[in-house]
Wavefront OBJ file of the C-alpha trace (Angstrom):
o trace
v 139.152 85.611 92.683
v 142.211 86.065 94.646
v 142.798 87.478 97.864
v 144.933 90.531 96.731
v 142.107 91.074 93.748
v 139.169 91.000 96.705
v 141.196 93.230 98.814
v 142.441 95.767 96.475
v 139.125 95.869 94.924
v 137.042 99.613 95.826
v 133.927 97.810 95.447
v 135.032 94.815 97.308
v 135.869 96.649 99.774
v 133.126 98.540 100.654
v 130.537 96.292 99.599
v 130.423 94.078 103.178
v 130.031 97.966 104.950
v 127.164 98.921 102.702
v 125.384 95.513 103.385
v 125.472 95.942 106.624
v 122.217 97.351 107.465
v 121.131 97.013 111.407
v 117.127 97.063 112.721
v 118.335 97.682 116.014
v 117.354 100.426 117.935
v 119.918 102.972 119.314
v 119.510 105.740 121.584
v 119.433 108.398 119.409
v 116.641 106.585 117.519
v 114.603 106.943 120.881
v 115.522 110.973 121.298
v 114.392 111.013 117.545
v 110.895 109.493 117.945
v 110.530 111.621 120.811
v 111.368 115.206 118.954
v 109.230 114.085 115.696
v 106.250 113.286 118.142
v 106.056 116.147 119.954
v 106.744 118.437 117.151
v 104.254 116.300 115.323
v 101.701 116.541 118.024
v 102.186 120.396 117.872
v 101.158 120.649 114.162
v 98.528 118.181 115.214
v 97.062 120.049 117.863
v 96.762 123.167 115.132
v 95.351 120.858 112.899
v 92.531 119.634 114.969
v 90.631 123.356 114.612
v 91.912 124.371 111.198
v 91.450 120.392 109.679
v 88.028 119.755 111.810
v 86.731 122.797 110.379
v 87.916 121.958 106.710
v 86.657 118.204 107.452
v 83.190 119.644 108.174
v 82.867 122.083 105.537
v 83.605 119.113 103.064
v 81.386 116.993 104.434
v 78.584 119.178 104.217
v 79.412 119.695 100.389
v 79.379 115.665 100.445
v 78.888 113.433 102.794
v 82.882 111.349 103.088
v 84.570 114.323 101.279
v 86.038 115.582 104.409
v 88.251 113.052 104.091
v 90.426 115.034 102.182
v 91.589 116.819 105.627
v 92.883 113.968 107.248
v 95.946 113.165 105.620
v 98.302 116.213 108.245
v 96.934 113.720 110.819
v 98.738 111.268 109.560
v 101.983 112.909 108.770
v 104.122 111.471 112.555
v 103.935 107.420 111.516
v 105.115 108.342 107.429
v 108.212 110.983 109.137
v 108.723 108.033 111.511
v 109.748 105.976 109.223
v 111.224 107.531 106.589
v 113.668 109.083 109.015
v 114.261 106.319 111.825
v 114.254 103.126 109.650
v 113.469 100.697 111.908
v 110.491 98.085 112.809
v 107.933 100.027 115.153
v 109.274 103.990 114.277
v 106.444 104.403 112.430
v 103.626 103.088 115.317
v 106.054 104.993 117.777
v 105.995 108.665 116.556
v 102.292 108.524 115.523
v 101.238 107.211 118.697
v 103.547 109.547 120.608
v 102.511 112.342 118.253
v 98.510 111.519 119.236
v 99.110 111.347 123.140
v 100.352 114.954 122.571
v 97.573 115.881 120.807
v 94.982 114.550 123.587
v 96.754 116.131 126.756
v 96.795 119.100 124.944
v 93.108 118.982 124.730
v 92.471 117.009 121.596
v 88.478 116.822 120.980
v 88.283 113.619 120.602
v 89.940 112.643 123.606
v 91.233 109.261 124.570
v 90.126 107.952 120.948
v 93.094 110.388 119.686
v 95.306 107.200 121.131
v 93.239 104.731 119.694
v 93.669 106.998 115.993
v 97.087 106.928 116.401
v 97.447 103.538 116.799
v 95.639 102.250 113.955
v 97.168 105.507 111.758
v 100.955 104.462 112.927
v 99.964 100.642 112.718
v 98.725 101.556 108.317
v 102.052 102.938 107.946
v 104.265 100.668 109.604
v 102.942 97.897 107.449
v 104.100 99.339 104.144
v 107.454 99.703 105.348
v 107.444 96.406 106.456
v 106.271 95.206 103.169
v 109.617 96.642 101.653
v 111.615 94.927 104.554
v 112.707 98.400 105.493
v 114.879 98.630 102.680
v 113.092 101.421 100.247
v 112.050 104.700 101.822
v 111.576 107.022 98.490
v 108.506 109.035 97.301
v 106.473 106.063 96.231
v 106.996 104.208 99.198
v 106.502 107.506 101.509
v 103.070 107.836 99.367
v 102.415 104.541 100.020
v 102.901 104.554 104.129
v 100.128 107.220 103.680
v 97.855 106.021 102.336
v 98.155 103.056 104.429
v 97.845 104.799 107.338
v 94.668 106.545 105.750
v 93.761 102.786 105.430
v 94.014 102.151 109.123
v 92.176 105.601 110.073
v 89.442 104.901 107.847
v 89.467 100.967 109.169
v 89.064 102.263 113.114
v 86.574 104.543 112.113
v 84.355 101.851 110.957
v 83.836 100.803 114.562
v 84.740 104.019 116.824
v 82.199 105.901 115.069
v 78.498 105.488 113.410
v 80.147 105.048 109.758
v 79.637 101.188 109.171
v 75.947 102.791 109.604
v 76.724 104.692 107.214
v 75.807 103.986 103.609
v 78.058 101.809 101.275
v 78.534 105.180 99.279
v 79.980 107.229 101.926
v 82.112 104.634 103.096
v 83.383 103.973 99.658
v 83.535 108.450 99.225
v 85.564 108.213 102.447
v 87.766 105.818 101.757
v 88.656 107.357 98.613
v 89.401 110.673 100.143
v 91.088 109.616 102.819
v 93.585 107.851 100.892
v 93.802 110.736 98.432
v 94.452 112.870 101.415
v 96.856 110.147 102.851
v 99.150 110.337 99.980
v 99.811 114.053 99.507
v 99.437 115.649 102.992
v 101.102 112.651 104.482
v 103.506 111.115 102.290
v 104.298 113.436 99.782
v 104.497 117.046 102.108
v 106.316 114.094 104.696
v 109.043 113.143 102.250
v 109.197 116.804 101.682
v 110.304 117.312 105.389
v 112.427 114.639 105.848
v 114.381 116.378 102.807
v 114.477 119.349 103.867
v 115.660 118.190 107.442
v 118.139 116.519 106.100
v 119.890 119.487 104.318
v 120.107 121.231 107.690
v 122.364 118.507 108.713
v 119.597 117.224 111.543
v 119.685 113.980 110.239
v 123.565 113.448 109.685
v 123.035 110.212 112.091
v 120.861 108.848 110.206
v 120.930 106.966 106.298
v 118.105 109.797 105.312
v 120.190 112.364 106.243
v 123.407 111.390 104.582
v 120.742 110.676 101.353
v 119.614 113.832 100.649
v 122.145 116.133 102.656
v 123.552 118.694 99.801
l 1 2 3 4 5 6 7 8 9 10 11 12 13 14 15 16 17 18 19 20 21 22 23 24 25 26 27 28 29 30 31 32 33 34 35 36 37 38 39 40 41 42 43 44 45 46 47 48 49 50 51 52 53 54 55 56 57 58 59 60 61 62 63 64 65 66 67 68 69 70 71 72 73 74 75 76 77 78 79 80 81 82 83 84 85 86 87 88 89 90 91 92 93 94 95 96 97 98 99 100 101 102 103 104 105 106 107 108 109 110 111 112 113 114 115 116 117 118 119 120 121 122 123 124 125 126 127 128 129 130 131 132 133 134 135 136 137 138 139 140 141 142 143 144 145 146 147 148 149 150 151 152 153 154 155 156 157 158 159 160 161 162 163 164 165 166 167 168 169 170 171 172 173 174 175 176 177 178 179 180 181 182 183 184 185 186 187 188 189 190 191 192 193 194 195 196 197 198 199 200 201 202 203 204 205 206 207 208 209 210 211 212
């Protein structure tokens, strides 16, 4: 090809731009993870009386069926990377998200950290599976479940379920995951769009996606 062909070319020419895709973090990526975790830790915070009480109800009905509540508390690491994009948004906003939650009284105290590490740490590792490159539905599903995956995973230890019988665990899991993908990644894709067409995100690649 010549020179005047790769130069004249549209697709040429905007081709090097669009693969030019950078991990590193910017300022604005720091104010970001800092908004989505304390707004996050808000909705947690509301979450921990209206979720606990759903979690127990359920899990009278059947023992590892209040797993179905969890998936709101795993909403900050699934926003955190959708929106920010970068290795460690995920971890960050969940995490940052949970610390709210406990000095705002959390009852589960100084575990809450311990939650959102593991939570953040589930979905962080789906995103890195897709090299931070994909950040659509599936993917957004997939981050929570993942981080139901990590919950679920801490829980084992942190609390008397690897005492627990093979079925719960197995009930639990299930649930969790279920809970994961809809409260988490699909009402958290939801945001992020609907974020995005306020024109919050403009700074971002999710917000120039789905801005209308």
């Amino acid at each position: 090809m010549s020179q005047k062909n790769a130069g004249g070319s549209p697709a040429a020419a905007t081709s090097p731009v669009q693969s030019k895709r950078s991990l590193q973090w910017r300022p604005i990526d720091i104010v970001i993870v800092a908004i989505l975790g304390v707004a996050t830790g808000f909705i947690f915070v509301v979450w921990n009386n209206i979720g606990y009480a759903w979690f127990t109800a359920m899990d009278n009905l059947t023992p590892g069926l209040g797993g179905l509540a969890v998936g709101i508390w795993l909403l900050g690491g699934v926003l955190g990377g959708l929106i920010i994009r970068k290795p460690g948004a995920a971890i960050f906003v969940e995490v940052f998200a949970a610390s709210v939650s406990a000095a705002l009284g959390s009852q589960w105290g100084p575990e809450t950290l311990y939650s959102g590490l593991a939570q953040g740490l589930g979905a962080e590792l789906i995103f890195l599976l897709f090299a931070y490159r994909k950040f659509n539905l599936l993917v957004a599903i997939l981050s929570g479940i993942g981080a139901g995956v990590g919950a679920w995973t801490l829980e084992l230890f942190l609390s008397p379920n690897l005492a627990k019988s093979l079925e719960f665990n197995i009930i639990y899991l299930v649930c969790v995951a279920i809970s994961g993908a809809i409260l988490a990644g699909i009402v958290g894709f939801s945001l992020m769009k609907s974020l995005a067409k306020t024109g919050a995100l403009d700074r971002f690649p999710a917000g120039r996606e789905h801005r209308v």
